[in-house]
Structures are given as structure tokens and as C-alpha cells.
N, CA, C and O atoms as a CHARMM CRD file, in Angstrom:
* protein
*
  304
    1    1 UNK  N    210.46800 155.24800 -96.65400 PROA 1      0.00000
    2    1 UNK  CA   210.10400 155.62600 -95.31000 PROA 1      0.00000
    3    1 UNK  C    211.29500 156.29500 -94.64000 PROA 1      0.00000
    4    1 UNK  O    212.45600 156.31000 -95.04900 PROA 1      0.00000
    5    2 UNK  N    210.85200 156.78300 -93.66100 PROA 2      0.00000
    6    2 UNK  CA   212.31200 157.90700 -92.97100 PROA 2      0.00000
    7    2 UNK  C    212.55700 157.15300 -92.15800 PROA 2      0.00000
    8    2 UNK  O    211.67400 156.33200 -91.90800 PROA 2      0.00000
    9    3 UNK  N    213.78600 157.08700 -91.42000 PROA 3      0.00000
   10    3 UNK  CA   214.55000 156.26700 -90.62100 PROA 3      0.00000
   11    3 UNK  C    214.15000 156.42800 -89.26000 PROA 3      0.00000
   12    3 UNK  O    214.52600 157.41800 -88.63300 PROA 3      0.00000
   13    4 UNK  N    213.26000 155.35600 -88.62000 PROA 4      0.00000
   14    4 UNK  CA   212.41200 155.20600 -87.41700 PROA 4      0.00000
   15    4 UNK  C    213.19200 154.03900 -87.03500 PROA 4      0.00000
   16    4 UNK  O    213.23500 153.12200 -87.85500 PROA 4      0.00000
   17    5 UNK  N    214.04900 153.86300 -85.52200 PROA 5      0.00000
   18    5 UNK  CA   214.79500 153.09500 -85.11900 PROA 5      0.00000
   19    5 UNK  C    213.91900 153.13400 -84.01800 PROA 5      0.00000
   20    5 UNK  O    214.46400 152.20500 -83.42400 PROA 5      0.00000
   21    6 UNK  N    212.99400 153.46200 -83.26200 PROA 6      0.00000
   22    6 UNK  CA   212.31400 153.13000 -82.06200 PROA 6      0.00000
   23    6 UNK  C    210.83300 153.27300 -82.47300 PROA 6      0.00000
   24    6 UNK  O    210.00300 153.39000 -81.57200 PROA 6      0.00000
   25    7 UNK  N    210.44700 153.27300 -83.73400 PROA 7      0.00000
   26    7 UNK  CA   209.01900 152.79100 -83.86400 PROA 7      0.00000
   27    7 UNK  C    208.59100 151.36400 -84.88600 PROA 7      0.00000
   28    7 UNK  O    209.05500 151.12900 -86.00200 PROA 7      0.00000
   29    8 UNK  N    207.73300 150.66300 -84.24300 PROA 8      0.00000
   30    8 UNK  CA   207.80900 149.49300 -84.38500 PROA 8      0.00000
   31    8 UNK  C    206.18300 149.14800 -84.86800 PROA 8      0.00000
   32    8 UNK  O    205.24300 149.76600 -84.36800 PROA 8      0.00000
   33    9 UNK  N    205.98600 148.06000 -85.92400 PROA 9      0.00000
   34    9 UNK  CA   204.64800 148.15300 -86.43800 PROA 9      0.00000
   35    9 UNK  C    204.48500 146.68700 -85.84700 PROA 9      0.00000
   36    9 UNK  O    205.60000 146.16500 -85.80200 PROA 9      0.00000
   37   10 UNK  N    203.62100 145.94800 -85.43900 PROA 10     0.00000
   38   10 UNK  CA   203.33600 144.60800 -85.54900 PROA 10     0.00000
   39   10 UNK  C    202.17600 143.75900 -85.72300 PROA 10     0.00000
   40   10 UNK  O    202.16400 142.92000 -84.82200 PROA 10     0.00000
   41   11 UNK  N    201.31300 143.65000 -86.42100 PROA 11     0.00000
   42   11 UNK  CA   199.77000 142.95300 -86.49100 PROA 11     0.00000
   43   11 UNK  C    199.34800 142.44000 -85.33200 PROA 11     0.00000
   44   11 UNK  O    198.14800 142.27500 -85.11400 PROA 11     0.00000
   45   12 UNK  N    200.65100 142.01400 -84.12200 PROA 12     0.00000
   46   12 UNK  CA   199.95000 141.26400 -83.21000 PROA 12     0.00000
   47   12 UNK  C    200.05500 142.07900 -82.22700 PROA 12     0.00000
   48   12 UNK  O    199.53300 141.60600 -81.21700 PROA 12     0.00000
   49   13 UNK  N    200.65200 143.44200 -82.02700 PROA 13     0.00000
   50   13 UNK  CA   200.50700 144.59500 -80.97400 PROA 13     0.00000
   51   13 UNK  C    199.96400 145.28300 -81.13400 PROA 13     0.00000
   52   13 UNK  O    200.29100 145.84000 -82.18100 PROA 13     0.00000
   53   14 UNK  N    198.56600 146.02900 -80.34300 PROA 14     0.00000
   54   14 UNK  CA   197.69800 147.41700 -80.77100 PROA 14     0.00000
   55   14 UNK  C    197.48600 147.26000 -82.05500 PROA 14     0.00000
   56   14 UNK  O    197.45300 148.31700 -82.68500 PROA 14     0.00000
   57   15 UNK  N    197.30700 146.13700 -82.75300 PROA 15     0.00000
   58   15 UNK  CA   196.36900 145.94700 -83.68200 PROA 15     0.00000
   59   15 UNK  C    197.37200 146.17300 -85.25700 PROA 15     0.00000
   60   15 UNK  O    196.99600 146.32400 -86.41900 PROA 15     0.00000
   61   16 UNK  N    198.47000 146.12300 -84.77300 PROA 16     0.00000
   62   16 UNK  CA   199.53000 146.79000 -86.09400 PROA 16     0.00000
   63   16 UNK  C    199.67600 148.23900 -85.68800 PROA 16     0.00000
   64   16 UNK  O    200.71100 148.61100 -86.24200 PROA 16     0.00000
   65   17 UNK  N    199.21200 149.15000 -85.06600 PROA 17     0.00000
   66   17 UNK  CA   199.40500 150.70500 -84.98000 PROA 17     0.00000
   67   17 UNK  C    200.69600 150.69200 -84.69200 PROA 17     0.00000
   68   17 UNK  O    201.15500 149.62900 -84.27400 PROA 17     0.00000
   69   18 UNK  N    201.62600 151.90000 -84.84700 PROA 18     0.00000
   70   18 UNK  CA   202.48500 151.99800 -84.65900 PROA 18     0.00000
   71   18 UNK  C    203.09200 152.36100 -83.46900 PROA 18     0.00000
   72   18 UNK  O    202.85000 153.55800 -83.31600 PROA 18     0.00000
   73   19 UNK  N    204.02400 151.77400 -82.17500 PROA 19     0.00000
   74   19 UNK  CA   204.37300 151.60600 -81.78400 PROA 19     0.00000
   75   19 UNK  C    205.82100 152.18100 -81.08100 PROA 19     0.00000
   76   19 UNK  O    206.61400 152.70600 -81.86200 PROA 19     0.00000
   77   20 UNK  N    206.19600 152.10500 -79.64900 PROA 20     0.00000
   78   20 UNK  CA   207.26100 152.49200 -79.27100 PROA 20     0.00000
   79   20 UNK  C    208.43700 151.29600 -79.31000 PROA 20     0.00000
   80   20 UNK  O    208.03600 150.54700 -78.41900 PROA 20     0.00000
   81   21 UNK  N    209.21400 150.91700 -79.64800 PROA 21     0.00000
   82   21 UNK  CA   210.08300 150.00200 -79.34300 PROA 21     0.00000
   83   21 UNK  C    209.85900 148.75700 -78.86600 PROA 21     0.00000
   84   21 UNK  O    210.50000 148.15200 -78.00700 PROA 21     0.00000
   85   22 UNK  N    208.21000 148.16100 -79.92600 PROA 22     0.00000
   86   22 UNK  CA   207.83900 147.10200 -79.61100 PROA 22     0.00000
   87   22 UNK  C    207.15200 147.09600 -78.18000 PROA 22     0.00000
   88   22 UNK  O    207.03100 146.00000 -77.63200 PROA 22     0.00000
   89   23 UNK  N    206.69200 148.23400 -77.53300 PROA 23     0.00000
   90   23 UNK  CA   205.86000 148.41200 -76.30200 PROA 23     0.00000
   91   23 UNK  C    204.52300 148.31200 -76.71200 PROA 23     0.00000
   92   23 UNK  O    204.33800 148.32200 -77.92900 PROA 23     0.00000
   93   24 UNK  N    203.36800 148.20100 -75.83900 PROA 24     0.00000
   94   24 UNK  CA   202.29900 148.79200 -76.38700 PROA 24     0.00000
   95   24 UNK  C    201.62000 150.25500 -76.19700 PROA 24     0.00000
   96   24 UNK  O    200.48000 150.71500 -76.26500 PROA 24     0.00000
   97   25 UNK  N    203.05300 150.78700 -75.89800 PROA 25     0.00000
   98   25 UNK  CA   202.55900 152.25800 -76.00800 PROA 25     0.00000
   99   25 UNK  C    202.76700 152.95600 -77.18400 PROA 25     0.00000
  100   25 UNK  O    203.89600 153.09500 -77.65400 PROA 25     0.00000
  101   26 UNK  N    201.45900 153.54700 -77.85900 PROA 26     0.00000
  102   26 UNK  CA   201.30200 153.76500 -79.38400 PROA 26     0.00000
  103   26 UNK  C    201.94400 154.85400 -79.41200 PROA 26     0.00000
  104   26 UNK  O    202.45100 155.16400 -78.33400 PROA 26     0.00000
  105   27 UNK  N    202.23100 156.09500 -80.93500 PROA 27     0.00000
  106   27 UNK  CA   202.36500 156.85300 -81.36600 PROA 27     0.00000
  107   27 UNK  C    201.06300 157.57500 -81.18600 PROA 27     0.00000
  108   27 UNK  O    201.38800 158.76100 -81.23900 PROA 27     0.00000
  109   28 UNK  N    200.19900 157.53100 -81.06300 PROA 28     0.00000
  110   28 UNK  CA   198.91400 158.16100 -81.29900 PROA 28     0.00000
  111   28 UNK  C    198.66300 158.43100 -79.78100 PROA 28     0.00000
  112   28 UNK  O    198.06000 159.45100 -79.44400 PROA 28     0.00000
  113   29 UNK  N    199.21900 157.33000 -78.65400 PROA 29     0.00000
  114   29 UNK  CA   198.53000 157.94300 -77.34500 PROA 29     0.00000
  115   29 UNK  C    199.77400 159.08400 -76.87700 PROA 29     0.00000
  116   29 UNK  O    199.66900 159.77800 -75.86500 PROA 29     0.00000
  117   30 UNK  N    200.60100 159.11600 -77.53300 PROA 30     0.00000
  118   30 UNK  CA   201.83500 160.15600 -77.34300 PROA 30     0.00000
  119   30 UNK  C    201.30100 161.59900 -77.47500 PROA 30     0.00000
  120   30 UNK  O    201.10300 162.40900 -76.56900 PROA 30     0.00000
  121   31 UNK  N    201.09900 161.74900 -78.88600 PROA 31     0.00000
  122   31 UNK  CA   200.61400 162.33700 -79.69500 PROA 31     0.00000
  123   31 UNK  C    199.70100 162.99900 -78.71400 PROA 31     0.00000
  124   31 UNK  O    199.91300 164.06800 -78.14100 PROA 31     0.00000
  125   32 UNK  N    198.36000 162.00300 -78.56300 PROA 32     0.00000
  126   32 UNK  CA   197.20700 162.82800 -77.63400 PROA 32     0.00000
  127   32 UNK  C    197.44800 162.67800 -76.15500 PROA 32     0.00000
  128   32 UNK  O    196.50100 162.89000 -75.39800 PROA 32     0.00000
  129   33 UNK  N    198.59600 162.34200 -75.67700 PROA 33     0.00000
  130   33 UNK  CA   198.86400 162.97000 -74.47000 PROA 33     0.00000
  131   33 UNK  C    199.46800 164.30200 -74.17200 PROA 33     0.00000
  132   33 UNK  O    199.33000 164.92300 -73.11800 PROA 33     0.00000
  133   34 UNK  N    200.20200 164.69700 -75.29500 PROA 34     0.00000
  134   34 UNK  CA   201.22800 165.95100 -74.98900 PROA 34     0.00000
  135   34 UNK  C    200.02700 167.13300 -75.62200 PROA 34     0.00000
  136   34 UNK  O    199.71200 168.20700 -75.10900 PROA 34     0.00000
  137   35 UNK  N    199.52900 166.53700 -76.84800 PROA 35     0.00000
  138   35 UNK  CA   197.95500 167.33700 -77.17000 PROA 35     0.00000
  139   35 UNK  C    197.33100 167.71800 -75.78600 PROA 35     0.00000
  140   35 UNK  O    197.14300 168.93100 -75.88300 PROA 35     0.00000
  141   36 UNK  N    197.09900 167.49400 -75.10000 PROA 36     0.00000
  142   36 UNK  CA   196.15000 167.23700 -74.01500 PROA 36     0.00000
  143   36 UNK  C    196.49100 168.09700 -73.23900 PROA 36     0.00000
  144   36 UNK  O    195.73600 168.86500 -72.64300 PROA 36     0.00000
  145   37 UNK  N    197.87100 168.04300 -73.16100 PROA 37     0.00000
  146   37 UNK  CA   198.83700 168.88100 -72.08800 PROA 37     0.00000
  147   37 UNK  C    199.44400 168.45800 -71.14900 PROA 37     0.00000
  148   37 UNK  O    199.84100 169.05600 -70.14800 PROA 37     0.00000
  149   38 UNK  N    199.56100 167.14800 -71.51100 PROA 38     0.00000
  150   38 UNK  CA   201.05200 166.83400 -70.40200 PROA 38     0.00000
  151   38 UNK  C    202.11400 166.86900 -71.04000 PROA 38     0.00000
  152   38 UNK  O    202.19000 167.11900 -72.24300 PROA 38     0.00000
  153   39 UNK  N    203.10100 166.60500 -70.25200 PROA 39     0.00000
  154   39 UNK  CA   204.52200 167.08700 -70.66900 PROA 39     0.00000
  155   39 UNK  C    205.26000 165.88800 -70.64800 PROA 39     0.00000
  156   39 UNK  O    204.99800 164.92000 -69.93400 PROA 39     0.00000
  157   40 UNK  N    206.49300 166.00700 -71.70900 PROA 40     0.00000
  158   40 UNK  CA   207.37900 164.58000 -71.76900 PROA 40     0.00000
  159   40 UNK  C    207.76900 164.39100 -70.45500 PROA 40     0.00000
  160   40 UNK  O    207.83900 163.18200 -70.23200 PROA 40     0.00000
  161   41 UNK  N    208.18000 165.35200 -69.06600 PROA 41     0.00000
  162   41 UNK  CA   208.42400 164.59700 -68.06100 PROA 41     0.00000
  163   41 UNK  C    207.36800 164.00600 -67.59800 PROA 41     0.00000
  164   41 UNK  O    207.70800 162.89200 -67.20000 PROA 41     0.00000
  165   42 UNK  N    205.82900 164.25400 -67.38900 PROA 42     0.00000
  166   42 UNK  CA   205.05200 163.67600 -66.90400 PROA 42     0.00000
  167   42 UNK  C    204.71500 162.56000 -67.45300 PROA 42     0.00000
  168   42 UNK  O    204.09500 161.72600 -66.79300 PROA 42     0.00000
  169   43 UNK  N    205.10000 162.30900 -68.90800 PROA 43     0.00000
  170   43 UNK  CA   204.65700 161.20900 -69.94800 PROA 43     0.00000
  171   43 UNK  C    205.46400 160.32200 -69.42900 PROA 43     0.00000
  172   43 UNK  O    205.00700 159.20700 -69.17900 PROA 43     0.00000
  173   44 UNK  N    207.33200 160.72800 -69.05400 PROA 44     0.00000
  174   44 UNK  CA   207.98200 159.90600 -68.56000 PROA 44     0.00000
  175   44 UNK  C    208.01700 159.06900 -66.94000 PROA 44     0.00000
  176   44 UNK  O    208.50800 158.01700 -66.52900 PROA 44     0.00000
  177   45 UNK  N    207.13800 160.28300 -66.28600 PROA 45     0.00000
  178   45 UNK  CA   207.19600 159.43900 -64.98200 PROA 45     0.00000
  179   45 UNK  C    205.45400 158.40700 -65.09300 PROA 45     0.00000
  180   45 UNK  O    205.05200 157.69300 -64.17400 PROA 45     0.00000
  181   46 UNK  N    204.97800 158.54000 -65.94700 PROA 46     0.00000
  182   46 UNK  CA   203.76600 157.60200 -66.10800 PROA 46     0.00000
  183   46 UNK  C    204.18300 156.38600 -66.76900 PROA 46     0.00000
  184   46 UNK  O    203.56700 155.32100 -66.71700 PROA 46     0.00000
  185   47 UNK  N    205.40200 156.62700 -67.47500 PROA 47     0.00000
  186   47 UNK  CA   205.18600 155.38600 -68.31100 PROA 47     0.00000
  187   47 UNK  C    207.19800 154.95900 -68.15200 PROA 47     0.00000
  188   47 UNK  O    207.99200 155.04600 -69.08900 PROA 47     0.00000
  189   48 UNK  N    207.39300 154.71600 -67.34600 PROA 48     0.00000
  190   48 UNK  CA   208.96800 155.12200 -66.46500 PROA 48     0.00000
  191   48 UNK  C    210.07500 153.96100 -67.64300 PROA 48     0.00000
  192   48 UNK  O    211.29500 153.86700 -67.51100 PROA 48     0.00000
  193   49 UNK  N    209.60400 153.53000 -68.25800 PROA 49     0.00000
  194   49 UNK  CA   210.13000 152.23300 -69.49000 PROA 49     0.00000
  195   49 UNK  C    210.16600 153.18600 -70.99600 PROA 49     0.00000
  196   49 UNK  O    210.71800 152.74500 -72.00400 PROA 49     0.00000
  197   50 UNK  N    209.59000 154.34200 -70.96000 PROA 50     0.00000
  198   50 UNK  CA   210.52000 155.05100 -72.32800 PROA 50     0.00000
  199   50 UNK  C    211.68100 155.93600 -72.06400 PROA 50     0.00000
  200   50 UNK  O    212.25800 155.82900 -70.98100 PROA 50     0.00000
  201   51 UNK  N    212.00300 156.63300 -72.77500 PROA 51     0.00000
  202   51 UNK  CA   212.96100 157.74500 -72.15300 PROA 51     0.00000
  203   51 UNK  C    212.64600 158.73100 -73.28900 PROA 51     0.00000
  204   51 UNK  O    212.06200 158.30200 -74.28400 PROA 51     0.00000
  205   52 UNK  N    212.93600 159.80200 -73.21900 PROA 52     0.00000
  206   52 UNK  CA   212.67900 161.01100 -73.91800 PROA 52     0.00000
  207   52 UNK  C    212.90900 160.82300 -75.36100 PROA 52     0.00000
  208   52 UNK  O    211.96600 160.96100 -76.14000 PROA 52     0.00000
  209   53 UNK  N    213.83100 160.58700 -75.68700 PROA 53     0.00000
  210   53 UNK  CA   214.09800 159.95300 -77.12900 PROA 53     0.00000
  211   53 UNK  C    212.63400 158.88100 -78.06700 PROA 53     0.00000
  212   53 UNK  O    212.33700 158.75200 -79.25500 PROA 53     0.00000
  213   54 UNK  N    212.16300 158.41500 -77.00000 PROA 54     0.00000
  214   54 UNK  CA   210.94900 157.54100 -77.48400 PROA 54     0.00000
  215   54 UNK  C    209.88600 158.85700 -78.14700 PROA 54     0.00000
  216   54 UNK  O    209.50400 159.02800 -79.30400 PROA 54     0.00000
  217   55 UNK  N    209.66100 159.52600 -77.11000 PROA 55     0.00000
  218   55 UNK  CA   208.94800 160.31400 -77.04900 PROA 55     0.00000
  219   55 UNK  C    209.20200 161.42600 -78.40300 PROA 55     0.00000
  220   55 UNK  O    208.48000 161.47900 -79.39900 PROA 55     0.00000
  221   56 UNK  N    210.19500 162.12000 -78.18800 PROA 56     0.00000
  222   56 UNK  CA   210.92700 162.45100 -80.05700 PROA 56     0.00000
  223   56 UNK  C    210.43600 162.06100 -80.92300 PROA 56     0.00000
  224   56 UNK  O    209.59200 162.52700 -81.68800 PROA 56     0.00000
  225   57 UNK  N    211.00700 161.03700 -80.85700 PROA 57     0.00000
  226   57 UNK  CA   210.67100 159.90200 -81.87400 PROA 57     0.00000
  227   57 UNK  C    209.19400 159.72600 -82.67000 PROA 57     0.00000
  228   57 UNK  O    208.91000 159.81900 -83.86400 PROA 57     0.00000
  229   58 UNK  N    208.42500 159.44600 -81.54000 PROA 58     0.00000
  230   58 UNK  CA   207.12100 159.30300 -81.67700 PROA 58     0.00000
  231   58 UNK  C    206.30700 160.63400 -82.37900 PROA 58     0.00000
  232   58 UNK  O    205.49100 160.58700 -83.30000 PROA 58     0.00000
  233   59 UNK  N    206.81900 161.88400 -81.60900 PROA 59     0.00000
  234   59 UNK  CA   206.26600 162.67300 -82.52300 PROA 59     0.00000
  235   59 UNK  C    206.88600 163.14800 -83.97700 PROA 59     0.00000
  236   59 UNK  O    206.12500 163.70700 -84.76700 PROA 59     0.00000
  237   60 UNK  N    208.28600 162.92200 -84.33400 PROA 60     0.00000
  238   60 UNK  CA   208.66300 163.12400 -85.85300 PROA 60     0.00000
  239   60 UNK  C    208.00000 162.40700 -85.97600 PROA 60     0.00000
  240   60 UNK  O    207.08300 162.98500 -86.55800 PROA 60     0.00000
  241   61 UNK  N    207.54900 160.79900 -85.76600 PROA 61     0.00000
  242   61 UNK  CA   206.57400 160.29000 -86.71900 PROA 61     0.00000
  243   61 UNK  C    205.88400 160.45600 -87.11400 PROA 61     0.00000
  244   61 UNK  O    205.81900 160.61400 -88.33300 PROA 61     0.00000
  245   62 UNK  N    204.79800 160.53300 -86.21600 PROA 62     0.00000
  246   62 UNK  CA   203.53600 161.68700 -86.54600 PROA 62     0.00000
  247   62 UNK  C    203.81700 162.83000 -87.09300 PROA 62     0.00000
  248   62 UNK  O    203.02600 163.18200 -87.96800 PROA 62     0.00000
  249   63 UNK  N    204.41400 163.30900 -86.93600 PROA 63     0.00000
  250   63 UNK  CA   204.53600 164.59900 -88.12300 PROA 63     0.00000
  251   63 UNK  C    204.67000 164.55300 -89.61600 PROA 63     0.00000
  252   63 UNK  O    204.35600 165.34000 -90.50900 PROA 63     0.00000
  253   64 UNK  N    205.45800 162.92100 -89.58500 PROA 64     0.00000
  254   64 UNK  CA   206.10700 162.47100 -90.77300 PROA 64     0.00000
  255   64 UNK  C    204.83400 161.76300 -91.29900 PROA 64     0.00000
  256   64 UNK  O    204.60500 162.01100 -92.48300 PROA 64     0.00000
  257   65 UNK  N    204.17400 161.14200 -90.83800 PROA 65     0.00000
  258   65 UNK  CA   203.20300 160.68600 -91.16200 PROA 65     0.00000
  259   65 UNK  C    201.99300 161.56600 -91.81000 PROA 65     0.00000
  260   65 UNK  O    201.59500 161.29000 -92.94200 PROA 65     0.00000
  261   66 UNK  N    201.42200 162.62800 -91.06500 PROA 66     0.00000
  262   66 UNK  CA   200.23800 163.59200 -91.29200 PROA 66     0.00000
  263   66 UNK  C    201.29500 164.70500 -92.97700 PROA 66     0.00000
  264   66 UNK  O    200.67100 165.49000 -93.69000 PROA 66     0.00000
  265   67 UNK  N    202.36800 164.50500 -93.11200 PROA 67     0.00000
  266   67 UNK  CA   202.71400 165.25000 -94.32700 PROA 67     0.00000
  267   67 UNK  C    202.67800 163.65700 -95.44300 PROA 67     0.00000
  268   67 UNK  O    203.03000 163.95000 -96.58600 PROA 67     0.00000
  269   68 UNK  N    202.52500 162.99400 -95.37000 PROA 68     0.00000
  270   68 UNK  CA   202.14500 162.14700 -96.69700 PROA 68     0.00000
  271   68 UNK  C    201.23800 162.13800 -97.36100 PROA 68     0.00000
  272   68 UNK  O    200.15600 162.02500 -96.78400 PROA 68     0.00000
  273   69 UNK  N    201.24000 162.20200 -98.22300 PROA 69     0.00000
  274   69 UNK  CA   200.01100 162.14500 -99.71900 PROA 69     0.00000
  275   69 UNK  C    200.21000 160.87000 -99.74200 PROA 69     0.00000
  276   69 UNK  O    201.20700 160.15700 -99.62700 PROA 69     0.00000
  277   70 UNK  N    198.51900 160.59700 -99.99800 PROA 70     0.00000
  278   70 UNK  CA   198.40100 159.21600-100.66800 PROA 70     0.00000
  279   70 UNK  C    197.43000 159.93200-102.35400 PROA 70     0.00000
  280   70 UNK  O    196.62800 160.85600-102.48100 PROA 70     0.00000
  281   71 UNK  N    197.99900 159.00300-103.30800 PROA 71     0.00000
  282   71 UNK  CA   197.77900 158.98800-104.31800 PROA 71     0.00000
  283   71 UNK  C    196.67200 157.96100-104.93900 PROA 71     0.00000
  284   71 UNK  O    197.11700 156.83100-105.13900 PROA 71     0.00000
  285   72 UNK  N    195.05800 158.20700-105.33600 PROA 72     0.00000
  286   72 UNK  CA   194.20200 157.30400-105.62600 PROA 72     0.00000
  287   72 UNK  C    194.85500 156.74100-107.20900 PROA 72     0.00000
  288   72 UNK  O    194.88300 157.54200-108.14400 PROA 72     0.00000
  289   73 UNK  N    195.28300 155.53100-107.36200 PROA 73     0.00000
  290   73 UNK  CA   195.78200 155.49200-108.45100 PROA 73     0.00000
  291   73 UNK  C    194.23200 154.34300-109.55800 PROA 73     0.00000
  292   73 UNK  O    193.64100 153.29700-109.28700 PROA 73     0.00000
  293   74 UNK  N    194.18200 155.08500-110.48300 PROA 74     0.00000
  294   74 UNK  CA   193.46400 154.04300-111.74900 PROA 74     0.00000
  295   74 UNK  C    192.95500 152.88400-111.85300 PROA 74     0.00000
  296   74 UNK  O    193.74000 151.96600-112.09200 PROA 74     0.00000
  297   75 UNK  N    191.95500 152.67100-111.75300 PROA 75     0.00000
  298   75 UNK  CA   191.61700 150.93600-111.62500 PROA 75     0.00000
  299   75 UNK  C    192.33100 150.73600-112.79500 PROA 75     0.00000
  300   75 UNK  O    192.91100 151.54600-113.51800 PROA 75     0.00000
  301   76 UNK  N    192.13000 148.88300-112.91200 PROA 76     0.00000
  302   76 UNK  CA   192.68300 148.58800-114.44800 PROA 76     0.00000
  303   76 UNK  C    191.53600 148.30300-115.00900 PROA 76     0.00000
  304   76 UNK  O    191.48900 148.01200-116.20400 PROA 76     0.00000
């Protein structure tokens, strides 16, 4: 895995989805907020507990994420 220091997985937050720094603000509502068309300052004055770096963050993930192959491997 690539070196994610502010994204955080946990079964008992948002269901395991992946996560900002143990917040429950996901990677995915990042993702489809800036999709949408808001902007990291507006993302930041809505949600005033990340800082821009979260936001970074969140999307190399997603980026890093949507370029993985998964491989169906062979029953036995």
C-alpha cells in the first residue's frame, strides 16, 4: 500500500470506508464534493477540523485506489 498518514480504515467508523484522520469524514464524500464543484476552501470552511493536506490526501487516495487491479485468482 502507498504511504497514507491521514487516512484511516476502521470497522467501527463509516462502516470501515476509508477515512480522514480517524474523522467520519470519508474519502468518497471528498471525492464527490470537489466532483460536484466545491472547492477545498469551501470543503474547508464546512468542515473547519481538516486542513488542506486532509483534503490532498484524500484525493491521492482515490486516485491510488481507482488505478488498482484486482486479480480473480483460481479456485482450488
Amino acid at each position: 500500500m502507498a504511504d497514507f498518514n491521514r487516512i484511516t480504515q476502521c470497522p467501527e467508523v463509516m462502516g470501515g470506508k476509508p477515512c480522514v484522520r480517524g474523522t467520519r469524514v470519508t474519502v468518497g464524500m471528498i471525492v464527490g464534493q470537489i466532483a460536484g464543484g466545491l472547492s477545498a476552501d469551501e470543503l474547508l470552511t464546512d468542515y473547519p477540523y481538516l486542513v488542506r493536506e486532509d483534503i490532498a490526501e484524500a484525493l491521492r487516495y482515490a486516485a491510488w485506489r481507482s488505478e488498482e487491479r484486482e486479480v480473480t485468482l483460481a479456485s482450488a
